[in-house]
N, C-alpha and C positions, 0 to 999 in steps of 0.2 A: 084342293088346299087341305091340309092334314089338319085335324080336328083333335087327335090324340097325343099329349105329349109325356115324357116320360124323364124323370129326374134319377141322375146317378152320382152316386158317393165314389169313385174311385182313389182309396186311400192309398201312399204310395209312400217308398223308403225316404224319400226329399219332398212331400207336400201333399197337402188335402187338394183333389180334384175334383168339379163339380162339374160333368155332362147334360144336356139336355137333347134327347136324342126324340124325334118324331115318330110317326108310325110307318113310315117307308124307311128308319132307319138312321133318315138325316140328321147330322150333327146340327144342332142349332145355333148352342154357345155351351162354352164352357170356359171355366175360372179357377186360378189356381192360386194356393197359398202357401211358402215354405213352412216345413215345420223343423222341429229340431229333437232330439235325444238326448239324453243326459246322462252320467255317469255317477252318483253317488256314490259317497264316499266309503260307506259301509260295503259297496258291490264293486271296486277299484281293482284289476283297471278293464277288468272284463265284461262286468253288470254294465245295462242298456237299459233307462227306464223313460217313459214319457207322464206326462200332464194330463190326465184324463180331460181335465177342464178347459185345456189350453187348446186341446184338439179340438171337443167338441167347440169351441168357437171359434175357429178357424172353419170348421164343417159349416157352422151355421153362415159365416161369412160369404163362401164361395158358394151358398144354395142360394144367399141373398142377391150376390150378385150376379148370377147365371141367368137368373129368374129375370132381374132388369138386363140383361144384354141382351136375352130372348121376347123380354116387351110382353111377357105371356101374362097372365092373369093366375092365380093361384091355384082358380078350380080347373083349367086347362090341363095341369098335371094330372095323369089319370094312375101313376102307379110309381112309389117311388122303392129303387134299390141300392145294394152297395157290393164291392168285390172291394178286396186288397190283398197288401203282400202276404203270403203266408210265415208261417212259424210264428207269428206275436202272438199275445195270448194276454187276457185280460182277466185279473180273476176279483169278484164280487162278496160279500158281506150279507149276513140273513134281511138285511135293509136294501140290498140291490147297489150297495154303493161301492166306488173300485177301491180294493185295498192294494192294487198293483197291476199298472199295466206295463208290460213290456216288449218292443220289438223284434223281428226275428235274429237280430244281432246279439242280442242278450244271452253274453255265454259265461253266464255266473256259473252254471252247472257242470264245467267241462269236469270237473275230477269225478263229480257223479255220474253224467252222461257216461266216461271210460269207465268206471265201475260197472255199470246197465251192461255196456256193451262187454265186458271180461268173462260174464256171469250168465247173461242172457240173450246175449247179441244175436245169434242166428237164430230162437226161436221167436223172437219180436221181429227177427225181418220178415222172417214165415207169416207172421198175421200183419203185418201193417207194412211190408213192400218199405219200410225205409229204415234207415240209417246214417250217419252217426247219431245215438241218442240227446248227445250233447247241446242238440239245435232246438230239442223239442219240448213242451211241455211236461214230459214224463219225467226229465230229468228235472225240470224246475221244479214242481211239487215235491220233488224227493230232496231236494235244495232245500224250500222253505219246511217241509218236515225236519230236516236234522238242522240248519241253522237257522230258520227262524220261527220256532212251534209255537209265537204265539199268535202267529197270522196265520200260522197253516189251520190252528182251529177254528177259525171266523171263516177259511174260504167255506162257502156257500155254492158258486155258483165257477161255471170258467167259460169263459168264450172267447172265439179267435176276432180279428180285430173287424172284419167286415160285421160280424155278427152283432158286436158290442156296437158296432153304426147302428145297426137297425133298430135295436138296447133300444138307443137316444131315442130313437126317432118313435119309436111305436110306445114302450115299454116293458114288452114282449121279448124273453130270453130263447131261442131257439139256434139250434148247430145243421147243419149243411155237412154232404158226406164228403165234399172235395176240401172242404175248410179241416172238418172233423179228423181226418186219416194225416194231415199236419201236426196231429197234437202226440201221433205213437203212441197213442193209446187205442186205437180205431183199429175193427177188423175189416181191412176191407173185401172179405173175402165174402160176411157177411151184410157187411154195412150197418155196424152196430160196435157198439163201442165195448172193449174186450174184458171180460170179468176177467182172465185169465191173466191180464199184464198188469192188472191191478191188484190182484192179489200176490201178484210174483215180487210187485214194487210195495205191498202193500200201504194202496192207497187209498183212499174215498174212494167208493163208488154210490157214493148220490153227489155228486158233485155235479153232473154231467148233463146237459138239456136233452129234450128231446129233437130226436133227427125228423128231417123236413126233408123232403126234395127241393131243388130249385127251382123256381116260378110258383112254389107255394105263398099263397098270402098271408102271413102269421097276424099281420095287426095291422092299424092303423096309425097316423101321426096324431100324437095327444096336445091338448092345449096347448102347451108348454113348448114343443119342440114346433110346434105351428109359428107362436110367438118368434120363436127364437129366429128362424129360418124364413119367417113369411110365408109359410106355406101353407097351404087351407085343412085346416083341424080334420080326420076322419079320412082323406087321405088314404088307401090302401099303401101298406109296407109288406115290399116281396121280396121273399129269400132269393140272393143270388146266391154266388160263392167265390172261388179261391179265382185267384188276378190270371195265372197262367190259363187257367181251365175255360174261363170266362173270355179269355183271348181266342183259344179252341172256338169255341162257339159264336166268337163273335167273326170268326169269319166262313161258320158253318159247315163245319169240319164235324160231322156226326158217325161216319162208314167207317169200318176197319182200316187199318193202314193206310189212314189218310196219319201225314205229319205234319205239325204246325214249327215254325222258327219265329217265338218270341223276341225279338231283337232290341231290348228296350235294356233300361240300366243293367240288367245282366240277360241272359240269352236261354231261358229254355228252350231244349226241343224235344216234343211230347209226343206222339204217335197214339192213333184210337184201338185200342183193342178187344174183343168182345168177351175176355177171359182174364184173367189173374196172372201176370208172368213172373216168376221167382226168379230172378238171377243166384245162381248158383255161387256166383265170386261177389255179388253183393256191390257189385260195383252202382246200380241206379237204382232209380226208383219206380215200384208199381203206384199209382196213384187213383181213384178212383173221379168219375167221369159226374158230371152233371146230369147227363141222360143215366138213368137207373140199372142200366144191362149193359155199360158200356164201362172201360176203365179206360186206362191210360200208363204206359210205357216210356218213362220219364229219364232222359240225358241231360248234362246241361253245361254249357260254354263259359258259363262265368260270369265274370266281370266285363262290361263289354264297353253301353254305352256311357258308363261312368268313368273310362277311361280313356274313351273318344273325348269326351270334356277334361280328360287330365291334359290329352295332347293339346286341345283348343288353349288352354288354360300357360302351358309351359310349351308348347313350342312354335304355335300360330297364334301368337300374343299380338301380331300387327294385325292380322285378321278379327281377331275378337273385338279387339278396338274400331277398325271400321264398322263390323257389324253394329257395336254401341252409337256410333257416330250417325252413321246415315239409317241407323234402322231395319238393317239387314239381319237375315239370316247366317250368323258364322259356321253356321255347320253346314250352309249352302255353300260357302265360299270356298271349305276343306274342302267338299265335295268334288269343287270344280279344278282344286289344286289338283286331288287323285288322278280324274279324267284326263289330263294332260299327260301322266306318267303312264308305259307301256307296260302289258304285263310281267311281274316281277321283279317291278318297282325297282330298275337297273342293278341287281344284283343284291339288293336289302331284305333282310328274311327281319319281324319282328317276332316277339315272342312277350306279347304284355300281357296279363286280362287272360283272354280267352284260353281255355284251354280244351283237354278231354278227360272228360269226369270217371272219378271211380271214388265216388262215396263212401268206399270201407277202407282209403287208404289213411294212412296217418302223419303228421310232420309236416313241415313247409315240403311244398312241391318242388322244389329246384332255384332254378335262377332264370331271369330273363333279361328283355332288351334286346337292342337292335344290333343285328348281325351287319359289317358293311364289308365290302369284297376288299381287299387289300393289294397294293398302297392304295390309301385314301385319293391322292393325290392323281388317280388313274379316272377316278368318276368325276361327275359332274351332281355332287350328293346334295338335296338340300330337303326344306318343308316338306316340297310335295312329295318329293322320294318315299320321305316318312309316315307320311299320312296314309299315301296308296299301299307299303308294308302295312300297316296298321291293318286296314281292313281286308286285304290279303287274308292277312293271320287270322281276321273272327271267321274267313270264309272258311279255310284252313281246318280251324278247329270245331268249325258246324260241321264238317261234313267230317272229321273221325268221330264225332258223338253218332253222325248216324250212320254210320259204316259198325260200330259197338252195337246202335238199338238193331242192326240186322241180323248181327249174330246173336245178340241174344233171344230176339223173335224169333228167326230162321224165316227172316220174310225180307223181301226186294222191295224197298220204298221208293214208290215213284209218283206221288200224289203228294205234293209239297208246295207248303202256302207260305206266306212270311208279314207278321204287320209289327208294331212297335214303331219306336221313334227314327230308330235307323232304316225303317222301310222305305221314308223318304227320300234315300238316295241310291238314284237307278244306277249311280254308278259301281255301290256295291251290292246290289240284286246280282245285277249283271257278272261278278266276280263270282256269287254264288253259284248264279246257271255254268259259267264255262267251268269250275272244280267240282261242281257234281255232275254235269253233264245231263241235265235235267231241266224240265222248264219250270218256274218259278212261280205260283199265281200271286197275284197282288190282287190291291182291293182297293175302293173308293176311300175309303176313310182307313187309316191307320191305328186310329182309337177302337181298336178290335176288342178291348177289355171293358172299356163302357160300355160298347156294342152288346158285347153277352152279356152283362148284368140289364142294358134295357130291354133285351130278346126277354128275359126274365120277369122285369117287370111288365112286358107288355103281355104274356099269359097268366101272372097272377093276378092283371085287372081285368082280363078276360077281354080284351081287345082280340088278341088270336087265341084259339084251342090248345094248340101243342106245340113243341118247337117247330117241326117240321112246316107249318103254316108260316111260323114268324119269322124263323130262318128263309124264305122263301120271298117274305115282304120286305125284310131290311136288311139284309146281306146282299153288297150289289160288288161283284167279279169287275177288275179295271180291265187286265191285262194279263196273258203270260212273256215274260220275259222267257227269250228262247234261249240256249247254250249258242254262242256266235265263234268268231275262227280263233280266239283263244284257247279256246279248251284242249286242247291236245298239249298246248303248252302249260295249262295250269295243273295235268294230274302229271306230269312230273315233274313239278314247280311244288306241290306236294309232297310226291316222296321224298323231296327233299327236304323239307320245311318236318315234315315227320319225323326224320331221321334223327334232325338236329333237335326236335323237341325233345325225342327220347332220352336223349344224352344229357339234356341240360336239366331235364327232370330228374335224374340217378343223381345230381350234385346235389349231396345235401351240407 
């Protein structure tokens, strides 16, 4: 019977998430709360701002109720930590208090960001592996310097949004290098944050915390955040980091050219690398790795599972309503409309959401929507047609993101895992094995991004030594999904699906 348990913050684009994961790994309970973003008026229509207070009690809500659904005792928790989306950025006051936080959608700075990038664009991709500036931090300070200098003299302090959890929870301000190299201003070549971009943007550089590893313990839970949360005062609080990265690890993905497919509201897909890779056309991003000697070789598909819920929403509106009804799963139900449809979804190519990333490109991407073979009147076209194109397409577009990370590695990936919310349907794993023609590994729990943030906290309470211990106690392998007798049909179901992207992406 497990003795150690472990509380996790996973803050996300639609909601505060609260994990309790054991020390074999096991999900215990977890709770969740919507939250919302705002657009002020002075930042219209592109500024994205949230409630610092609103969140933090929603955080303390879903710790309150995790806590009773798990029946645990306070002092049972033996290490608490947090991961979220990256790019937000929260920035503080010589009093520690938020004079603004804002989410990764916040693109008040786009005219500044293309200025960054007109003037310095290729040698900030050189030290910090990403681009456009427009997303980042670097550009927003340069934002609130020329429009709004009188907050830019109060910032004090900056932190990205997992970190600012910790803020609450400990008191304690410290930055993390996979959170850190989000803000483009981080080198991650040396894992320190770049006097050189800062002086180029000329900006603060005492702004900026000091870097941590991940499964560092920085602090404890203070009175106050005890109070709030029900959780027992003194508490160790341990650095995790960034939601994708944390995903990485949460299904134990440490070796080179292993590749993870995040398939959750949008779709990273990250590969481990033991070096720095610069893409030359600037199309992805390098991104630095939790474990300290490790990076990461970063593609990304998009918009994925957020517009799996646009189709639940606008074209399997009788199915959503069952699932409300009887208490179902509606994404179970799409699931099994797909499985019914043969591959190629009777002549339907979609083209929503997912795409293949090239980060230095500029303008809307094209056009999409669903292709139907013509006359209409020749098929038998209906939901599930749509549904099974639908995830066709993310399959579609995973594997030219990783057919791009191979040429710019010049490595053959064949060590491929997959968790997120979409992993729960074998039926499109299975789409994935037959168009990459590779086996698939899955995993017991799908919640692979709490996973790595409690891998995290369960070395900074010293329950295990190093990752490689705890990765080994609570990362538990389901299954490989094998490539089965579609595949021949889906890689030139592909080049066709490829073809037509190309073209539809050149309409501007």
């Amino acid at each position: 019977m497990a003795t150690n348990y472990f509380l996790v913050i996973d803050a996300g684009t639609g909601g505060g998430r609260c994990l309790i994961f054991d020390e074999s790994g096991k999900l215990i309970a977890h709770a969740y709360e919507e939250w919302n973003f705002v657009t002020p008026p002075d930042v219209a229509p592109l500024g994205k701002e949230f409630n610092p207070e609103v969140f933090w009690k929603i955080i303390c809500n879903v710790s309150k109720k995790a806590l009773t659904l798990a029946n645990l005792k306070p002092e049972q928790i033996k290490g608490i930590s947090a991961t979220s989306f990256r790019e937000g950025s929260i920035f503080l006051d010589e009093a520690g208090n938020e004079l603004c936080a804002v989410p990764a959608m916040d693109l008040r700075a786009l005219t500044e960001g293309m200025s960054i990038k007109s003037k310095y664009g290729e040698k900030i991709y050189q030290i910090t592996g990403r681009i456009p500036p427009f997303m980042f931090a670097s550009a927003r300070l340069v934002w609130f310097k020329e429009n709004k200098p009188e907050i830019y003299k109060k910032i004090q302090q900056i932190l990205m949004m997992n970190e600012w959890i910790l803020y609450r929870f400990s008191g304690e301000s410290f930055c993390e290098p996979t959170s850190a190299c989000e803000t483009e201003l981080f080198d991650i070549h040396t894992r320190s944050w770049s006097k050189e971009i800062l002086q180029l943007l000329e900006l603060k550089e005492d702004i900026f915390p000091e870097i941590v590893n991940a499964g560092t313990k920085i602090g404890e839970v203070t009175k106050e955040a005890a109070a709030a949360t029900s959780l027992l005062e003194g508490t160790p609080v341990i650095m995790g980091g960034a939601d994708s990265q944390c995903a990485l690890l949460g299904m134990g993905l440490t070796k080179d050219e292993q590749l993870g497919i995040i398939a959750g509201t949008t779709t990273p897909i990250q590969m481990i690398i033991s070096r720095p890779i610069i893409d030359e056309k600037m199309r992805i991003w390098t991104n630095n790795y939790l474990l300290s000697d490790k990076w990461v070789l970063e593609s990304h598909a998009g918009d994925s599972g957020k517009v799996y819920r646009w189709i639940r929403d606008n074209i399997a509106d009788y199915e959503r309503e069952l699932a409300l009804k009887e208490g179902k799963n509606a994404f179970e139900l799409l699931n099994d409309l797909a499985k019914d449809v043969p591959a190629g979804a009777e002549g339907i190519f979609a083209f929503l959401g997912p795409m293949i990333i090239n980060f230095n490109a500029v303008g809307p991407l094209g056009y999409g929507g669903f292709l139907i073979p013509m006359p209409i009147f020749m098929g038998n076209y209906g939901k599930k047609q749509f549904i099974r194109a639908f995830l066709e397409n993310m399959a579609f577009a995973i594997y030219g993101n990783i057919l791009q990370l191979e040429e710019i590695s010049q490595t053959k990936i064949e060590d491929i895992s997959i968790c997120g919310g979409l992993a729960n349907s074998r039926v499109f794993i299975q789409i994935i094995a037959d168009t990459l023609r590779l086996p698939i590994k899955t995993y017991h729990t799908v919640e692979s991004t709490g996973l790595g943030a409690a891998i995290c906290a369960a070395i900074g309470s010293n329950i295990y030594s190093d990752f490689s211990e705890a990765i080994e106690q609570m990362v538990h392998f389901k299954e490989f999904v094998e490539p089965g007798a579609d595949k021949k049909k889906y890689r030139k179901l592909y080049k066709k699906w490829r073809k037509i992207y190309e073209k539809l992406s050149s309409i501007q």
